[in-house]
C-alpha positions, 0 to 999 in steps of 0.5 A: 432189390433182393431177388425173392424167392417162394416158400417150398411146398413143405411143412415141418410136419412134413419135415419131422416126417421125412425126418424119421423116414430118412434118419430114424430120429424121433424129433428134432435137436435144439435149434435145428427145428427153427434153421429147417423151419427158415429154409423150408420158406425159401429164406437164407440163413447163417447158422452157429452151432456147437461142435456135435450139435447136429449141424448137417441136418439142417441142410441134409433134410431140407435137401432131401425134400427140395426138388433139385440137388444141394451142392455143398462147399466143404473145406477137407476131403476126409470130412466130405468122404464121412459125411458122404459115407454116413449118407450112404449107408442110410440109402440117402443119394449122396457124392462128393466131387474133389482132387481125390478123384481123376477128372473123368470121374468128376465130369461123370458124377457131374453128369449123375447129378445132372441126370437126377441121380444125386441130391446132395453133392459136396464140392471142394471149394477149390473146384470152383477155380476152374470156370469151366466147372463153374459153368458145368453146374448152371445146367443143373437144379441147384434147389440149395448151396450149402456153405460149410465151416462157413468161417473160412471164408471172414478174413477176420476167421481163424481158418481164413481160406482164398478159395471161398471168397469164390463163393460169392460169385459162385452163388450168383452164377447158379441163379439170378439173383443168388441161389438159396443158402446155408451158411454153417458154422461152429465158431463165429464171433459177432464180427465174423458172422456180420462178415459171412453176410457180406462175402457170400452177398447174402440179402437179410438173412435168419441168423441163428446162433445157439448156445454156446455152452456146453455144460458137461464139458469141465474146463481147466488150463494147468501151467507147466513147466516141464515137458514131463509134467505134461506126459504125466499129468496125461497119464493121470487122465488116461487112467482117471477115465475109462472113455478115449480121449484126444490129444492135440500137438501144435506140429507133427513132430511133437505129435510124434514125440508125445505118442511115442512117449505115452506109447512107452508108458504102456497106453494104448495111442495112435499118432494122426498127421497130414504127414502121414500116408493116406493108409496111415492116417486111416489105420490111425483114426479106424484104431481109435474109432473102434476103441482099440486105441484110447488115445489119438494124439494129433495136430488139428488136422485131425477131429473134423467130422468126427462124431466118437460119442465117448471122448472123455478127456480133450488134452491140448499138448500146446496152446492153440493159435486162437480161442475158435481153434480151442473151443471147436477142438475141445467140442469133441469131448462129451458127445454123449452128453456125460461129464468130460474134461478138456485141459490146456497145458499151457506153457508161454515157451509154446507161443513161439511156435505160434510165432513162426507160424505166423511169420511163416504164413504171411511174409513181410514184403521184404521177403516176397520180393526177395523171393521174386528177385531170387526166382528172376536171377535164375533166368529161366522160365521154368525153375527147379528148386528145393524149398530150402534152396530157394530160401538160401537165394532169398536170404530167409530163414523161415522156409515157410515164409518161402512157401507162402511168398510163391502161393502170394505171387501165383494167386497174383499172377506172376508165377504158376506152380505146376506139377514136374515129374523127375527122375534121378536124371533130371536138372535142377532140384524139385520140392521132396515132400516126407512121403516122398524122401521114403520112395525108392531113389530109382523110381521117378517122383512129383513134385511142382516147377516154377513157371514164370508168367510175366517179366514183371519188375520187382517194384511192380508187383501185384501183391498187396502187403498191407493185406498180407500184414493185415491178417497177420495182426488179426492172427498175432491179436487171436493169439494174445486172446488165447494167452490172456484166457490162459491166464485170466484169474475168473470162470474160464467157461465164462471167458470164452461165452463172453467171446463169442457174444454168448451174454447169456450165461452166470459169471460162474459155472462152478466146475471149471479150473478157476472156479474149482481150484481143488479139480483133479486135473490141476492136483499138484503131480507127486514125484513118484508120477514125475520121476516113474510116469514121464520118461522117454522111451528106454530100450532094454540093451539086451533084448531091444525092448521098450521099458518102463520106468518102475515106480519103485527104487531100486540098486544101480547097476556100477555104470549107472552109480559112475554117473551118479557120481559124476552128477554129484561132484559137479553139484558140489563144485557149483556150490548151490548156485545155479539150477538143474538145467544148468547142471545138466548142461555142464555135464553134457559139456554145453556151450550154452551163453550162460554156462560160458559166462559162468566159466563153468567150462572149466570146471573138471566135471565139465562135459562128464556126461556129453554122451548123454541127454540132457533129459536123462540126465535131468531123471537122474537129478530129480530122482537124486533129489527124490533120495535127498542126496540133492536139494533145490531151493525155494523161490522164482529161480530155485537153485541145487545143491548137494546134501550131507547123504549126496557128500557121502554117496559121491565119496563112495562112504554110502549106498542108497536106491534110485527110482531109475528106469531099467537098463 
């Protein structure tokens, strides 16, 4: 029998007033009232809300005018410390307790809690590890346990994370027959929130899910092919919007290649990564906060708690891994209520990286036994070795995969990764994170050993593969959604209502990509924006400095006219019968399958122009064909040849000016 619990002595009168008092806020949001309304009655509630849409408060109030204190499960440290510095700075008695802080500190801020001096407290969920902690918080008055981004603990959620399958037991542990709770979160499909039910062993509670939709936000996918086409057409948004706008990239390096190439654009970007040094991270986000930066470009890792109301413009760099990823992303834009643009540059190359994460992040069982046996043939019991050393033993190619092979036997109790301390001196070759590598060689670094816990047989392993290939379906069939929403021919907003159980909606919104084709986002981009907006960054040889390319043609210098010839000669020797890119690759000299094939190493403009990239290369082509000395076909494989100018240009019989960056 479910443990029943007694109304709180409050009304939602009492409730608009602690409101105002507590917040300065005149009335509720949509939705919050009947969420505050449940919990003020003593009842557990599932909470699906948008991005933006005031979900904290739901818990926040309630948690000011209860009797005891609220403890509160976030998954990033970042997004604690926000939420714990906005309370502060309203009065309102708040910490957090996380990694970040030594353990003295933890156990004093536990002893403020318990001494009444906090009434909200957020918890890494990773706390609960340790039963002594978990232990420490039954002496306390735990009025309410709220559970944020309360997805992540469905394995059938897109951020699926371990440590809130803890929660559950958690909950019960506070308070017999399970503490009130919240569970809050902005993107949950029908399955996912039946399974938030049963994983925190909630008892029939209130489910409130609020509409999904969010009608200033414009939503459009534009299918690209180049690299360059995606710089432009985020350059094309930066000055189509006077507001700040966020970029997302699906790794950090090409978070740092994008920023990197805006930045030679002459826009004003800051790149954001958990690659990044603390210091950096913060310099990247307060630039952007404060409006010195229009643009942030970042991987996920980046948005969390972020409430900037003037994002005019969500750009994914790359297809996200799910249609939750997006959705919650793209719920950055249009804060204020004002028209704002969300757009996917979706190219279908970018589902390969997806696909290394995935086999990356749950390894077959071939791979976590090679692991193990690589480990046990070490014979030792505690081990020492880089991440691509220990692949190399186990005969796997994705490091990752490596990676999540350890984190499967720790959880399984066969090893512990615990912290190792090595200087210069040391045996054996520990893990060397990026911020690590820049660290002076004499100084001494952290980095994790290996202990072996168990002389278990590899055949014996505790590891479950079908759980582990389980979630990687769910995650591989998350991906095809993303893909079929990319290329569906109706309402995009439509689309992703329908996805996550929203009926309520017309099957046309009128403003997206498909049901405006003729939207600003997907006009086709000119040459001129191709060729002048879309370089990577150039340096001036004399001074050094960054430049851009200009819009306008110009004279070539006499190195500069040799390549053009160069280019030229090996066109006209390919007789229109390949396309650009192999043209680049001949004359870079590349050992590419199909130039091969096509014997075009033996051609004598072979190799020409090896001392230059392929990009560069393919400037010169397109401004080529810009000044018709060069001419693509029409059709699915468009081929390039040379035309009668290109003849006469390449026999030196005439002269023309090239939109070129300057050298």
């Amino acid at each position: 029998m479910p443990h029943l619990r007694l109304p709180r002595m409050h009304s939602m009168a009492d409730a608009l007033t602690a409101l105002q008092q507590h917040f300065g806020f005149a009335d509720f949001r949509a939705g919050q009232t009947e969420v505050i309304a449940a919990l003020l009655a003593g009842k557990d509630a599932v909470v699906v809300m948008p991005t933006g849409s005031g979900k904290s408060l739901c818990y926040q109030l309630p948690a000011l005018m209860f009797p005891g204190a609220t403890l509160v499960v976030s998954p990033l440290i970042a997004l604690m410390k926000d939420q714990v510095d906005a309370l502060k700075a309203r009065d309102l008695p708040a910490t957090f307790i996380n990694s970040s802080l030594a353990e003295a500190e933890q156990w004093s801020r536990l002893e403020q809690l318990r001494g009444g001096r906090f009434k909200l407290v957020y918890i890494a969920p990773e706390r609960f590890r340790s039963s002594r902690f978990t232990d420490a918080l039954k002496s306390l008055n735990i009025s309410l346990f709220a559970v944020d981004e309360a997805h992540c603990v469905s394995t059938w959620g897109h951020d699926f994370r371990p440590d809130y399958l803890r929660l559950k037991t958690v909950r019960e542990t506070l308070k017999q027959g399970g503490t009130q709770t919240v569970a809050l979160t902005a993107t949950a499909t029908p399955y996912v929130r039946n399974d938030i039910i049963t994983q925190l062993g909630l008892a029939a509670p209130d489910t409130f899910v609020s509409g999904f939709d969010r009608p200033n936000l414009t939503i459009d996918v534009v299918h690209t092919e180049k690299e360059r086409e995606k710089i432009a057409r985020i350059k094309r948004l930066a000055k189509t919007y006077a507001g700040s706008g966020i970029v997302y990239a699906a790794t950090r390096k090409a978070v740092e290649q994008v920023a990197s190439q805006l930045q030679a654009e002459g826009l004003t970007v800051s790149a954001y990564h958990a690659g990044m040094g603390d210091s950096a991270r913060v310099r990247a986000q307060d630039d952007f906060m404060s409006g010195r930066m229009q643009m942030i470009v970042a991987t996920n890792a980046f948005g969390m708690g972020i409430d900037k109301p003037d994002i005019r413009f969500v750009v994914h760099y790359q297809m996200p891994g799910s249609i939750e990823s997006y959705y919650q992303e793209i719920g950055r834009a249009g804060r204020d209520g004002l028209p704002s643009s969300c757009v996917l540059l979706f190219n279908y190359a970018d589902k390969n990286t997806h696909d290394f994460f995935i086999e990356g992040s749950y390894p077959d069982s071939e791979i976590i036994r090679n692991v193990y046996n690589a480990l046990v043939s070490t014979g030792l019991q505690r081990i020492e070795l880089s991440g691509s050393e220990l692949a190399k033993r186990a005969g796997a190619r994705n490091e990752m995969a490596v990676q999540s092979s350890l984190y499967l036997l720790e959880r399984a109790g066969h090893i512990q990764r615990v912290a190792n301390y090595s200087g210069p001196g040391s045996a054996g070759i520990a893990p060397v994170s990026t911020q690590q590598k820049s660290t002076s060689a004499n100084t001494s670094r952290r980095a994790r050993a290996i202990v072996m816990l168990d002389p278990t047989p590899v055949t014996k392993l505790r590891v479950t593969p079908a759980d582990v290939e389980r979630r990687a379906a769910l995650e591989r069939r998350k991906l095809r959604e993303m893909i079929e929403f990319c290329y569906t021919e109706f309402c995009y907003r439509a689309h992703i209502l329908d996805y996550f159980g929203d009926r309520y909606h017309a099957r046309q919104c009128g403003t997206c990509g498909n049901c405006a084709p003729n939207a600003a986002a997907r006009a086709p981009l000119s040459s001129i924006e191709l060729l002048s907006e879309t370089i990577a960054p150039v340096r001036s040889r004399k001074t050094g400095a960054l430049k851009v390319m200009p819009a306008t043609a110009r004279e070539l210098s006499g190195d500069e006219y040799l390549r053009v010839r160069k280019i030229l000669a090996c066109a006209s020797r390919m007789k229109g019968r390949f396309g650009k890119n192999v043209l680049a690759g001949t004359l870079r000299g590349s050992a590419a399958k199909n130039v091969m094939q096509a014997r075009l190493n033996e051609l004598s403009t072979y190799g020409l122009l090896r001392d230059m990239r392929q990009e560069d290369i393919l400037l010169y082509v397109d401004a080529l064909c810009a000044a018709h000395c060069l001419r693509t076909s029409a059709g699915t494989y468009p081929t390039i040849a040379i035309t009668e100018l290109g003849e006469r240009v390449m026999r030196e019989q005439e002269r023309v000016a090239l939109v070129l960056p300057e050298q």
